[in-house]
C-alpha positions in Angstrom: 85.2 92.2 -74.0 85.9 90.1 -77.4 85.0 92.8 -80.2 82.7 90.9 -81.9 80.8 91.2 -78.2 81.5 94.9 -78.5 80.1 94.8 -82.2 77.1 93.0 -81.2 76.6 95.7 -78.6 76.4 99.0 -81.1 74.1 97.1 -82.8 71.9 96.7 -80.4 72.1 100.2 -79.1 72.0 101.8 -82.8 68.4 99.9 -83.7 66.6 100.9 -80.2 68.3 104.1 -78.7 69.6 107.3 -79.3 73.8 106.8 -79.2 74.7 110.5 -77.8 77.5 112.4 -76.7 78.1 113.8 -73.0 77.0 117.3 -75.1 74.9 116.8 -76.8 72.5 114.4 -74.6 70.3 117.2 -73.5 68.9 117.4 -76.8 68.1 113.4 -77.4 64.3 113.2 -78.9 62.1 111.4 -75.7 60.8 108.5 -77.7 64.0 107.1 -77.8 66.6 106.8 -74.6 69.9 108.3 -74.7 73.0 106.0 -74.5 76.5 107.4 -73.8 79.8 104.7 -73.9 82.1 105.8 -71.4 85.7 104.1 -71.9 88.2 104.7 -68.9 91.6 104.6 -69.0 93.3 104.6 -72.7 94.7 101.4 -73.9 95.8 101.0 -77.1 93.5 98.3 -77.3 90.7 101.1 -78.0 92.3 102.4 -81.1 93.0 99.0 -82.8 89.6 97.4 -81.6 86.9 99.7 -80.5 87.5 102.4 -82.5 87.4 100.6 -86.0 84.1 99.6 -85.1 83.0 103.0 -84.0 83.4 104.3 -87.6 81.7 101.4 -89.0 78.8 102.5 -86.9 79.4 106.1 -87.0 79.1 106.0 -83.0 80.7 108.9 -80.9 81.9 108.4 -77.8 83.6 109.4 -74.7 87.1 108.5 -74.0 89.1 109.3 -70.1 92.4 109.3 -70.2 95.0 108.6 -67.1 96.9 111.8 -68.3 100.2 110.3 -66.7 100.0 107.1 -68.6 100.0 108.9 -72.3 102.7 110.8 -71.4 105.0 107.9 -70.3 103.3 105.1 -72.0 103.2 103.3 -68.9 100.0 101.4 -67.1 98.9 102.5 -64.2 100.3 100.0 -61.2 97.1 97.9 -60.7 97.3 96.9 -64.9 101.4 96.1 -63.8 100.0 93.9 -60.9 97.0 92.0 -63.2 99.6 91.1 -65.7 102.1 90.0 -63.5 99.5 87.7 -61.7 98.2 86.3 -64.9 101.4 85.5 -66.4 103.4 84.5 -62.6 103.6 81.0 -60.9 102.0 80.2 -57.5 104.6 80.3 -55.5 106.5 83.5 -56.6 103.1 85.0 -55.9 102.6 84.0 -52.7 106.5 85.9 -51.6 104.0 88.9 -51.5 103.5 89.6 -47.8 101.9 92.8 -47.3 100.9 94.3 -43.1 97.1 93.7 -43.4 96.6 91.8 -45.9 96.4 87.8 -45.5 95.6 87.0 -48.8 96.9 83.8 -50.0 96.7 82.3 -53.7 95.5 78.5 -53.4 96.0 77.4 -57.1 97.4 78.6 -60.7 93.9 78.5 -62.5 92.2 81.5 -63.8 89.3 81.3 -60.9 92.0 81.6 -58.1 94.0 83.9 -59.5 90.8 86.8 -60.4 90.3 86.0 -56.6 93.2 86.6 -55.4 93.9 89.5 -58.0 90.5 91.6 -57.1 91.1 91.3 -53.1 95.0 92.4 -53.3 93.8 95.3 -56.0 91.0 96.4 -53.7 93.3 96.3 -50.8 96.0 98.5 -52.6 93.1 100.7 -54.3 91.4 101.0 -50.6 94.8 103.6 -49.6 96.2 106.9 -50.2 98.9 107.1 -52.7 101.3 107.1 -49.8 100.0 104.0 -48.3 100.4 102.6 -51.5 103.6 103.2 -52.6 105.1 101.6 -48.8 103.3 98.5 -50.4 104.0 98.8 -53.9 108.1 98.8 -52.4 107.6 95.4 -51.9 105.9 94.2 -54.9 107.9 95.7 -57.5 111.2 93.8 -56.6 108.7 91.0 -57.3 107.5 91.6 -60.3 111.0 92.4 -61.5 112.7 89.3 -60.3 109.7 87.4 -62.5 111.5 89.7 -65.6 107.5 89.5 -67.2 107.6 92.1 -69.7 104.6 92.0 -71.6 101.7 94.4 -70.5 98.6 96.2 -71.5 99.9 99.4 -74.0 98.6 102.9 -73.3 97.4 105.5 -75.9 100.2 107.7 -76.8 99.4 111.6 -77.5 100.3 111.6 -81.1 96.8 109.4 -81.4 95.1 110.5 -78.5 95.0 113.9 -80.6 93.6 112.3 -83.6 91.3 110.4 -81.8 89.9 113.8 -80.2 89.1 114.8 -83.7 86.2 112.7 -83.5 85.4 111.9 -80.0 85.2 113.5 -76.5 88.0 113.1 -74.0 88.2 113.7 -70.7 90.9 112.9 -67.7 90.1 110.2 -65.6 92.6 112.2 -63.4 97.0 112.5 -63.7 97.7 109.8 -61.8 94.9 107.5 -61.0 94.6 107.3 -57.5 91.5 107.1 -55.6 90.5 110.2 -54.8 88.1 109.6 -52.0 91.4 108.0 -50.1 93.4 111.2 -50.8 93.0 115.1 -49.3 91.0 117.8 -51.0 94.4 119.2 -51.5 96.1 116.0 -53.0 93.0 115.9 -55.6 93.1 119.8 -56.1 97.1 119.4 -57.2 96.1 116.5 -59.3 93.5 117.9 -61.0 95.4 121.4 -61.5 98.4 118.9 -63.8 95.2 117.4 -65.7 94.1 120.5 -66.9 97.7 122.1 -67.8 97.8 118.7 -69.6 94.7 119.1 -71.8 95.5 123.0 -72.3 99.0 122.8 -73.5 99.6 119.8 -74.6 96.1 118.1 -75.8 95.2 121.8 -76.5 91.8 121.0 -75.2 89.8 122.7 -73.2 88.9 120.1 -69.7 85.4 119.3 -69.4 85.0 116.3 -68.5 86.2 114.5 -65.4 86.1 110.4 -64.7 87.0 109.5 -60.8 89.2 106.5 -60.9 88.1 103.4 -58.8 84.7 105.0 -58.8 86.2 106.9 -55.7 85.7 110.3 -54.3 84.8 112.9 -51.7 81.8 114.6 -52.0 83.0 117.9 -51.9 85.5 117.1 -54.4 82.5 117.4 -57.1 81.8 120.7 -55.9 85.8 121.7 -56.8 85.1 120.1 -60.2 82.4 122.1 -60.4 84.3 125.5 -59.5 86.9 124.7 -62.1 83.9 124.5 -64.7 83.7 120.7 -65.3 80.7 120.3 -66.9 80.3 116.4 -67.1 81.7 114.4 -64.1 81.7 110.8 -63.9 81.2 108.4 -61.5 80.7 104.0 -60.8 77.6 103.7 -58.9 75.7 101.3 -61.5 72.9 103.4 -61.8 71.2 105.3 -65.1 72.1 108.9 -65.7 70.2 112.1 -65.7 70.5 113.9 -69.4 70.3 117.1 -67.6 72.3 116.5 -64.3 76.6 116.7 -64.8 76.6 114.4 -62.3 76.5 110.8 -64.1 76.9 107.7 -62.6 78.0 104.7 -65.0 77.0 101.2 -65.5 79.5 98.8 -65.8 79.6 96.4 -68.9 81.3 93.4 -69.6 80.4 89.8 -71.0 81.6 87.1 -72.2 78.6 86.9 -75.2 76.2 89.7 -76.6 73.6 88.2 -74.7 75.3 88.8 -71.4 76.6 92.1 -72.4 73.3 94.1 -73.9 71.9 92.8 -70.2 74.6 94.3 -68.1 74.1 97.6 -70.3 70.8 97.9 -68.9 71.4 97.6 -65.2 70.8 94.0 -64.8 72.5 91.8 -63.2 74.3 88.6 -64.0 75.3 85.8 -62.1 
């Protein structure tokens, strides 16, 4: 999203809603409807775009860190595999030959490539960690032959601490896998080195929780909820409860305010 879409967007939240916190949204007056923004990840794109325009606003918001990526500064792999893709020819592409997947990239525009792009992400996302990484052995010679440096930058903990100052963060787990491909115990682990993480070296309590890929068993919510998780975040594309700490997310994106302030509000685009 261009920030002047972004821009356009707190404006149109600040004049008809209530902009709230995860905390504080139990307490939003009922005339006017509560509004959270959720941001995932941590790309250092948020502190030199989004957050400017957060202070000109005076907006709070929530922020869910891959607790991995701000210690090494490194995306997670499906960031690696979008900028390689953007960046790689056709044919250097098309070496990747991966059991089960018959994907096959037709042409070097932008169309074929976000094709091609969301079905080998969703393939890759679709397995455990160990799945993945058997895969992930044979795309990474790839990518390295192709000697693409450039990729999206992560938020480093030096500013994730001043950003906290001011905003809520949460982990959007360690190491951004999809939890609902992964055992109770894999998750339990993981979620054990995002809390150590946010107590002794954020030195913040954890209270909120973001499932990456929107992926999860349902009894993992009820382990979030035994380790005192009060907010826990989900996809789904559905409004939220200001009571329940169980809040789905809509999804927003656009290409003009227009398109943006309608995906905000549940509707679809085509």
């Amino acid at each position: 999203m261009h920030p002047d879409v972004f821009e356009g967007l707190l404006k149109f939240f600040s004049q008809r809603a209530q902009v709230t916190t995860l905390r504080n949204r139990h307490v939003v007056p009922t005339e006017r409807p509560a509004v959270i923004f959720s941001f995932d990840d941590g790309y250092v794109d948020f502190l030199e775009y989004a957050l400017p325009l957060l202070q000109k606003y005076r907006i709070k918001v929530n922020l869910n860190v891959i607790c991995e990526s701000v210690c090494s500064g490194t995306p997670p792999w499906n960031i690696q595999l979008y900028d390689f893709l953007n960046a790689a020819p056709r044919k250097l592409i098309n070496e990747i030959r991966l059991p089960g997947f018959n994907g096959q990239l037709n042409g070097d525009d932008v169309d074929n490539k976000r094709r091609y792009g969301l079905a080998l992400s969703r393939f890759l996302k679709l397995r455990s960690r160990k799945e993945r990484l058997k895969h992930w052995s044979v795309i990474r010679p790839i990518i390295e032959t192709f000697g693409h440096s450039d990729t999206i930058r992560m938020i480093r903990l030096r500013d994730l601490q001043s950003i906290a100052r001011d905003h809520e963060i949460g982990a959007h787990s360690f190491t951004h896998e999809s939890m609902g491909c992964e055992d109770n115990s894999f998750f339990a682990e993981d979620l054990d080195r995002c809390c150590e993480f946010f107590c002794k070296t954020l030195n913040l309590p954890l209270s909120i929780y973001a499932f990456p890929n929107g992926s999860y068993r349902p009894e993992q919510i009820g382990m979030l909820r035994q380790r005192g998780i009060k907010h826990i975040l989900l996809a789904g594309e559905r409004l939220a409860s200001t009571t329940n700490p169980v809040c789905p997310r809509i999804t927003v994106f656009g290409d003009t305010i227009e398109e943006a302030c309608f995906r905000s509000l549940g509707v679809r685009v085509r």
